[in-house]
matplotlib code that plots the C-alpha trace (Angstrom):
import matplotlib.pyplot as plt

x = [-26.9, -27.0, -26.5, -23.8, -21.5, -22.3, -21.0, -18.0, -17.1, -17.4, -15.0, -12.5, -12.2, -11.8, -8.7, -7.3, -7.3, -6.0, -3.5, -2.6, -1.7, -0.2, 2.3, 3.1, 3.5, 5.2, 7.7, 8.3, 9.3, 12.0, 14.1, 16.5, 18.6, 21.1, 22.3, 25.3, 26.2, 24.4, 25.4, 21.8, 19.7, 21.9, 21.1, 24.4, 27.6, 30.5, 33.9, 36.2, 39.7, 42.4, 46.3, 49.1, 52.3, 53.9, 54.5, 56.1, 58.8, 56.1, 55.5, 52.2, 49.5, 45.7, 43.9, 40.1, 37.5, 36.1, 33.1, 31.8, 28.6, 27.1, 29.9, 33.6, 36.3, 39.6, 42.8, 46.2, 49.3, 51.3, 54.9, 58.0, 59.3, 57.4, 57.4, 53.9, 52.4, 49.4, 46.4, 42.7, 39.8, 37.7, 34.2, 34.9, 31.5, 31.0, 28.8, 29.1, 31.2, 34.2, 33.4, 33.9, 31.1, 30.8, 27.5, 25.6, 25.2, 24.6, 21.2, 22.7, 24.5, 25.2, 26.8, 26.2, 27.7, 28.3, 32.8, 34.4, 37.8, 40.9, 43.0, 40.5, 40.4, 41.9, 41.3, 40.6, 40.4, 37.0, 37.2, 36.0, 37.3, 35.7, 36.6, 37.0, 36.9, 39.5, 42.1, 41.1, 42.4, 39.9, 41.1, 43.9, 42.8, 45.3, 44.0, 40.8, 40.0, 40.1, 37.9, 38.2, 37.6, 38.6, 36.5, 37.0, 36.6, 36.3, 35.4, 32.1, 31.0, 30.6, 27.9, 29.4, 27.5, 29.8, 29.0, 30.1, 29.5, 32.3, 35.2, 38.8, 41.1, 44.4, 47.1, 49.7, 47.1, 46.8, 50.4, 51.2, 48.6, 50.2, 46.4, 46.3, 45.9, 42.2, 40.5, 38.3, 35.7, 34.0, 30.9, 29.5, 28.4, 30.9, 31.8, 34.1, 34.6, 34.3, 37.2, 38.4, 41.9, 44.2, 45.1, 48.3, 48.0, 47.3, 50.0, 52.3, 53.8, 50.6, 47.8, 45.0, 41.3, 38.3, 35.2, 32.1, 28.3, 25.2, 26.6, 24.4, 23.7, 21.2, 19.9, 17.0, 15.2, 14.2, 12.2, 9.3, 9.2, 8.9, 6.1, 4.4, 4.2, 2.8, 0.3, -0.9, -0.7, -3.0, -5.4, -5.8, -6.4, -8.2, -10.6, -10.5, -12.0, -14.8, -15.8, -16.1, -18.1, -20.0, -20.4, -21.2, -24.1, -25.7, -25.8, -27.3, -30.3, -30.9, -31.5, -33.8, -35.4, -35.7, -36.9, -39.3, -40.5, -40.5, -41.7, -45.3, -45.6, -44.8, -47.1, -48.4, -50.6, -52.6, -54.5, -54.7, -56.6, -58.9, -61.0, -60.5, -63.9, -62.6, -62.1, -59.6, -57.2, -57.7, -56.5, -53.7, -52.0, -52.9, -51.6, -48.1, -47.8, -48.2, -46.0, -43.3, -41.3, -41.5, -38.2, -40.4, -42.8, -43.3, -46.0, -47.4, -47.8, -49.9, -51.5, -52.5, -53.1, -54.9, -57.0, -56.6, -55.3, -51.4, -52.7, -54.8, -51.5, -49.7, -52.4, -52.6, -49.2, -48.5, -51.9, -51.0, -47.6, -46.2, -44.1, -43.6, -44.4, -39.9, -39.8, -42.7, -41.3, -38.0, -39.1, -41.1, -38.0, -35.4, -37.6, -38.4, -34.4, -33.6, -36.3, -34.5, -30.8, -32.1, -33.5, -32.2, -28.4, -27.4, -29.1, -26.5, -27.1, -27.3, -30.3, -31.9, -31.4, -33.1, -35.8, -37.3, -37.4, -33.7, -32.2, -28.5, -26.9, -24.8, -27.5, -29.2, -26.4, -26.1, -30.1, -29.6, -26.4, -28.5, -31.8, -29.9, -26.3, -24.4, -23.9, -26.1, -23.4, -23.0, -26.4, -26.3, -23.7, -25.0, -28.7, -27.2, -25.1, -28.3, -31.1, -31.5, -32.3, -33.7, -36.7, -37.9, -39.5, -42.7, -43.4, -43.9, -42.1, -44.3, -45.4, -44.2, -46.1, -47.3, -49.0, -50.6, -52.0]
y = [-4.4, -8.0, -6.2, -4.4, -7.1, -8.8, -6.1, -5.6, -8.7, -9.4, -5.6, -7.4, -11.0, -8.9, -6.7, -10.0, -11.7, -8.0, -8.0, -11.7, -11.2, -8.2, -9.1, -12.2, -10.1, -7.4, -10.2, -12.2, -8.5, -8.0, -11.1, -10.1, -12.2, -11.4, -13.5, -13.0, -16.8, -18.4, -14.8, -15.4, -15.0, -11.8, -8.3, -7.4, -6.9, -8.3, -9.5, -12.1, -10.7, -13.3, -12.3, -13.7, -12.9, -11.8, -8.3, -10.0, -12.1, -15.1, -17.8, -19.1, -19.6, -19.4, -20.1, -18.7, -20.5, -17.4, -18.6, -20.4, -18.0, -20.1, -20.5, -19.7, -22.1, -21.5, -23.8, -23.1, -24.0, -22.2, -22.4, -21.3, -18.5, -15.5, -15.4, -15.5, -17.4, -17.1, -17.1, -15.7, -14.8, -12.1, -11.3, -7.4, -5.4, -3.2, -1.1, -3.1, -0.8, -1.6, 1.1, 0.2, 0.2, 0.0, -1.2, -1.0, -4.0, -2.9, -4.8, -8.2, -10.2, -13.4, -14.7, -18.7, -20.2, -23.9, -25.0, -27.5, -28.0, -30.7, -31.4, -32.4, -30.4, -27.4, -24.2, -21.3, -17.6, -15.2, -11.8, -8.7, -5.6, -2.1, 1.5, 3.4, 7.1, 8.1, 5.7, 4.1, 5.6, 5.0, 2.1, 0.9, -2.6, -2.9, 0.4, -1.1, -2.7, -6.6, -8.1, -11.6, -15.1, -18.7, -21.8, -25.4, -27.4, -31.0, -32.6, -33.5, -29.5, -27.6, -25.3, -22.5, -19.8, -16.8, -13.6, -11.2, -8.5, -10.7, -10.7, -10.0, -7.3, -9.3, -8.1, -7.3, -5.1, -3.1, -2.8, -1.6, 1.4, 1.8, 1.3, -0.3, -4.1, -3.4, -1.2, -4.3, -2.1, -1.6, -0.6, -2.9, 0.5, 0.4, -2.7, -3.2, -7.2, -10.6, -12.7, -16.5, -17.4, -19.5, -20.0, -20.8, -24.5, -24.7, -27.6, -26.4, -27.1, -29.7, -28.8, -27.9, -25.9, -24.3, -23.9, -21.4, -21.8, -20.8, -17.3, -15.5, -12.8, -12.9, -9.9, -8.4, -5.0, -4.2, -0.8, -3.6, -4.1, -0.3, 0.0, -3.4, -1.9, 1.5, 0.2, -2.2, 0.2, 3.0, 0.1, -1.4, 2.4, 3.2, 0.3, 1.0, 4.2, 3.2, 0.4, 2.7, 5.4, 3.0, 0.9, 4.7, 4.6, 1.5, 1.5, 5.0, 3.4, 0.5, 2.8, 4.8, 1.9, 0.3, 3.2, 4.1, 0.1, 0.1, 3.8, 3.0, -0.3, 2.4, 4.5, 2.9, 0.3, 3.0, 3.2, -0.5, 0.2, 2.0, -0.1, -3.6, -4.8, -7.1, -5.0, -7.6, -7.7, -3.9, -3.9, -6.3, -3.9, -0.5, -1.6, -2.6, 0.2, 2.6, 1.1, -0.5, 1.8, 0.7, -1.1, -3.7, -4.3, -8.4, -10.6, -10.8, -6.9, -7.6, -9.8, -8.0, -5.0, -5.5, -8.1, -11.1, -14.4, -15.6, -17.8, -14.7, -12.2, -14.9, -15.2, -11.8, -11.0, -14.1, -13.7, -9.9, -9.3, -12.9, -12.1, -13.2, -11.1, -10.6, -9.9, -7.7, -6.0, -5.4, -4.5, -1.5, -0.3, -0.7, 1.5, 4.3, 4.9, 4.4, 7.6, 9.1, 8.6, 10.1, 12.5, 13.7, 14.4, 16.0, 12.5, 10.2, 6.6, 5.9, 8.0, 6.5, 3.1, 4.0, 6.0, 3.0, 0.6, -0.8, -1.0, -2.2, -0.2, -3.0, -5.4, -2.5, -2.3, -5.8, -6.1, -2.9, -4.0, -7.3, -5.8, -2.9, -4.4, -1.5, 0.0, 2.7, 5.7, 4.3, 4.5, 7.6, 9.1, 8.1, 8.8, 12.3, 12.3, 11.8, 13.7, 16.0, 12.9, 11.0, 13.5, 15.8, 19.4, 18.5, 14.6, 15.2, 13.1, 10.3, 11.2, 9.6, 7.3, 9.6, 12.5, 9.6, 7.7]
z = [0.5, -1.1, -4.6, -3.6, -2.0, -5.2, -6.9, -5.4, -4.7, -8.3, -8.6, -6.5, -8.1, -11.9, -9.8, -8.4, -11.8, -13.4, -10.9, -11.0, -15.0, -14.8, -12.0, -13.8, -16.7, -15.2, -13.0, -16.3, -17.6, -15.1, -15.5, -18.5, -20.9, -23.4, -26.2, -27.4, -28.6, -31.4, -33.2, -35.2, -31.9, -30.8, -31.0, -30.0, -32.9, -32.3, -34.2, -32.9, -31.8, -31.3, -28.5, -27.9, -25.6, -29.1, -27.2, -24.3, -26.9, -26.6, -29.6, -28.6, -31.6, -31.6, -34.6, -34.4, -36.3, -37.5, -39.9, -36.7, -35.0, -33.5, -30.7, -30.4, -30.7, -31.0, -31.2, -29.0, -28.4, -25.4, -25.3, -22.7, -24.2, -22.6, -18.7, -18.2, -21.8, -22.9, -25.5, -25.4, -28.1, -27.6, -28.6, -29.0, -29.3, -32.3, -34.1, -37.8, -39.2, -36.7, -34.7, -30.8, -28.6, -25.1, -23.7, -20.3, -18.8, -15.4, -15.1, -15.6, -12.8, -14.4, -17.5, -18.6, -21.4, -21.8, -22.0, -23.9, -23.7, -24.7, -22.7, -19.5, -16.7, -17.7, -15.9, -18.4, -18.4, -18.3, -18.0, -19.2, -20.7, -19.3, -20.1, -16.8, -17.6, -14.6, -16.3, -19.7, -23.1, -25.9, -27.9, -25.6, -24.1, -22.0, -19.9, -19.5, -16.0, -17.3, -14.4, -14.6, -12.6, -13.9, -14.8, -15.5, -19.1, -20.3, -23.6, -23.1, -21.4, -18.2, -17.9, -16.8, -14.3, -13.7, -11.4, -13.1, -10.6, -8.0, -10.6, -9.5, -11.0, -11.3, -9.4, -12.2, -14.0, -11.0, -9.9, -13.8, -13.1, -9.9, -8.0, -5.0, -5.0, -3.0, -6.0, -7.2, -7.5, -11.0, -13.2, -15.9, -17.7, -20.4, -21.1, -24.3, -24.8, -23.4, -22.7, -22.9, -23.1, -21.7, -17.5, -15.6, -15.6, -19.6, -20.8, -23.0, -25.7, -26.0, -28.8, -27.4, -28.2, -26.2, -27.2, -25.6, -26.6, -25.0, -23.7, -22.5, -19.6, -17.0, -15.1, -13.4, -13.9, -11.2, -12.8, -13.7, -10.2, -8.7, -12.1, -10.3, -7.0, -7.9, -10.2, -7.2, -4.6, -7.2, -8.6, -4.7, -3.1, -6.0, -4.8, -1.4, -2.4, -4.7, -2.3, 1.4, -1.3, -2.9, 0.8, 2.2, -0.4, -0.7, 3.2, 3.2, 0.5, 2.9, 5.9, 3.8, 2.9, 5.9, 7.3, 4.7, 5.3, 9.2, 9.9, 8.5, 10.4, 13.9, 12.7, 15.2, 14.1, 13.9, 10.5, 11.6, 14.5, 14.1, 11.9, 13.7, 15.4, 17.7, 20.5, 22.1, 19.1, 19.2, 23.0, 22.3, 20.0, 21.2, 24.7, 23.1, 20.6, 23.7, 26.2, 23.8, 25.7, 29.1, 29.9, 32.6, 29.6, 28.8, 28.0, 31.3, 31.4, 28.0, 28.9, 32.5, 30.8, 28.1, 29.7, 27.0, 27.6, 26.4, 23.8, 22.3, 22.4, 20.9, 17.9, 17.4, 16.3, 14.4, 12.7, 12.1, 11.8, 11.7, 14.8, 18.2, 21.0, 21.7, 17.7, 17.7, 20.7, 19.3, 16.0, 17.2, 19.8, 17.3, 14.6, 17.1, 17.8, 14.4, 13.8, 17.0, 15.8, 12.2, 13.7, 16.5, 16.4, 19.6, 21.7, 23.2, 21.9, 25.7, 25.9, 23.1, 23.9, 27.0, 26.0, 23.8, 26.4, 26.6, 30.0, 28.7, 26.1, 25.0, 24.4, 22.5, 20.4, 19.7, 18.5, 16.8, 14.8, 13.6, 12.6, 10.1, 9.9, 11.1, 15.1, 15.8, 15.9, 11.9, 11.4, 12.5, 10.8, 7.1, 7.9, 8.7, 5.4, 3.6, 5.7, 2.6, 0.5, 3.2, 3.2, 1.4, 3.1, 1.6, 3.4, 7.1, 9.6, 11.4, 14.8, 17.5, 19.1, 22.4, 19.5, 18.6, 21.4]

ax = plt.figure().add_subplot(projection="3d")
ax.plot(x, y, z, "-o")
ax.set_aspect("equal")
plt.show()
């Protein structure tokens, strides 16, 4: 049994360590990020698009520095001559060849980018621009849902963390689709273009610039997860399974061999008998081997019935077995029910326990648990798995010890 705990204690530090690295790996997997600012570290196409109020009679001007990828800045000036002014750049996403394309961003939560601004302490404009299918028309911005929160700027940066999952549908926008002001719902599954631009409090009339870097989206997939969990819960079962079978088997061996080791030693002392010539050592052992069973049976009843002294008992088995008299004792009880459990399958462990000598059941089971390492009803149960194997039609079972007495 020693082998096999090595063995599978060994089986489960290599799944632990498996485990360990593939959750990390599978965990590290799952948290998502999206570049989309430097342009060079992006997979995603995109073209700057600058608006104005021009359609609402407006004069504000934005000037985008277009050659800049690496993050978007763009310089504004608002003025009074629209009701509601204002300015914004967008990153609009494309295929290259200036084809729109809406993209699925449902696994992402969060968008960071880092927001530089003059004047101080301006609040700006995020929002985003997604096709919804019961009211969009392709290509017509202002049908998209424009989901949308404000942030705050200085000249030295903010970093920004938006949840873009939380954004608000302005009221105007929903009024002009004739919605009601609580449809805030929306998907991020077809989203067109990100969003800056200018906010109510913008000074007018006062030069001004923003400037986003660092944007990126954050997200989880959660699919590495679910993948995590069934691979854990197949490699752990798949354990569990090998180690009761391979438990199942190497406790099966060790009964065998035990009982292939302790059978011959209740053969009785027999073949050891026979040839002693000291009468008294002779005595000593046939009286024990034939009254082993005797629940009353001690030292004194040895000692009284085989007319030697307790110092001569006391030799004998250390000098021939290396055992107390208790050892000894238990040794030859707990092989004759182990035979008996093997062998006989319709016994109650009660009965056995009693019919070797073994007035309390518990304490039988106890002893019996420590000499083989399992309780007898195990025992039982894998000697009878294995009888076949256990022994063959050709090897006769020891007698017991009353054929041969």
């Amino acid at each position: 049994m020693l082998e096999f705990y090595k063995k599978a204690l060994l089986a489960l530090l290599l799944l632990m360590v498996a485990d360990a690295l593939l959750a990390a790996f599978l965990v590290y997997q799952s948290y998502l990020t999206l570049t989309l600012l430097p342009a060079h570290e992006s997979d995603v196409r995109w073209r700057y698009v600058p608006s104005t109020d021009i359609e609402q009679n407006g004069t504000s001007t934005i000037r985008i520095e277009d050659a800049q990828r690496d993050h978007l800045r763009f310089d504004f000036q608002l003025t009074d001559a629209a009701s509601y002014p204002f300015v914004s750049a967008a990153l609009q996403l494309d295929d290259g060849r200036g084809r729109l394309v809406q993209a699925d961003w449902t696994n992402y939560n969060t968008i960071t980018f880092v927001a530089k601004c003059a004047p101080a302490s301006n609040a700006m404009v995020f929002a985003l621009s997604i096709f919804d299918e019961k009211i969009s028309r392709l290509g017509e911005f202002v049908s998209y849902r424009p989901p949308g929160t404000y942030f705050s700027c200085n000249q030295r940066g903010v970093p920004i963390n938006l949840d873009i999952t939380r954004l608000t549908i302005p009221d105007w926008w929903l009024l002009s689709r004739q919605l009601d002001l609580s449809h805030q719902s929306y998907k991020l599954d077809k989203v067109s273009k990100l969003v800056f631009g200018s906010g109510p409090s913008s000074p007018r009339h006062l030069p001004s610039h923003l400037e986003i870097s660092e944007l990126r989206l954050h997200g989880r997939d959660y699919g590495y997860i679910v993948w995590l969990a069934v691979i854990l819960l197949a490699s752990w079962s798949a354990f569990g399974i090998w180690f009761f079978r391979a438990y199942s088997s190497a406790l099966i061996s060790s009964m065998d061999s035990r009982l292939k080791k302790d059978l011959p030693l209740v053969a009785y002392r027999q073949l050891t008998l026979e040839p002693y010539k000291d009468k008294e050592k002779a005595s000593i052992l046939r009286f024990i081997a034939t009254n082993y069973t005797d629940a009353e049976l001690d030292l004194e009843s040895v000692v009284t019935g085989s007319g030697a002294n307790r110092t001569k008992v006391n030799e004998v088995l250390k000098t021939e077995l290396g055992m107390t008299f208790t050892s000894y004792l238990n040794k030859l009880r707990l092989t004759e029910a182990a035979r008996l459990l093997s062998e006989k399958s319709g016994a109650a462990i009660a009965e056995i326990a009693y019919s070797v000598g073994y007035g309390n059941v518990s304490y039988f089971n106890k002893l019996f648990k420590e000499e083989y390492g399992c309780t007898p009803k195990a025992f039982r149960t894998a000697t009878q798995q294995d009888k076949p194997a256990a022994q063959s039609p050709s090897e006769p079972s020891v007698p017991p010890v009353d054929a041969q007495a």
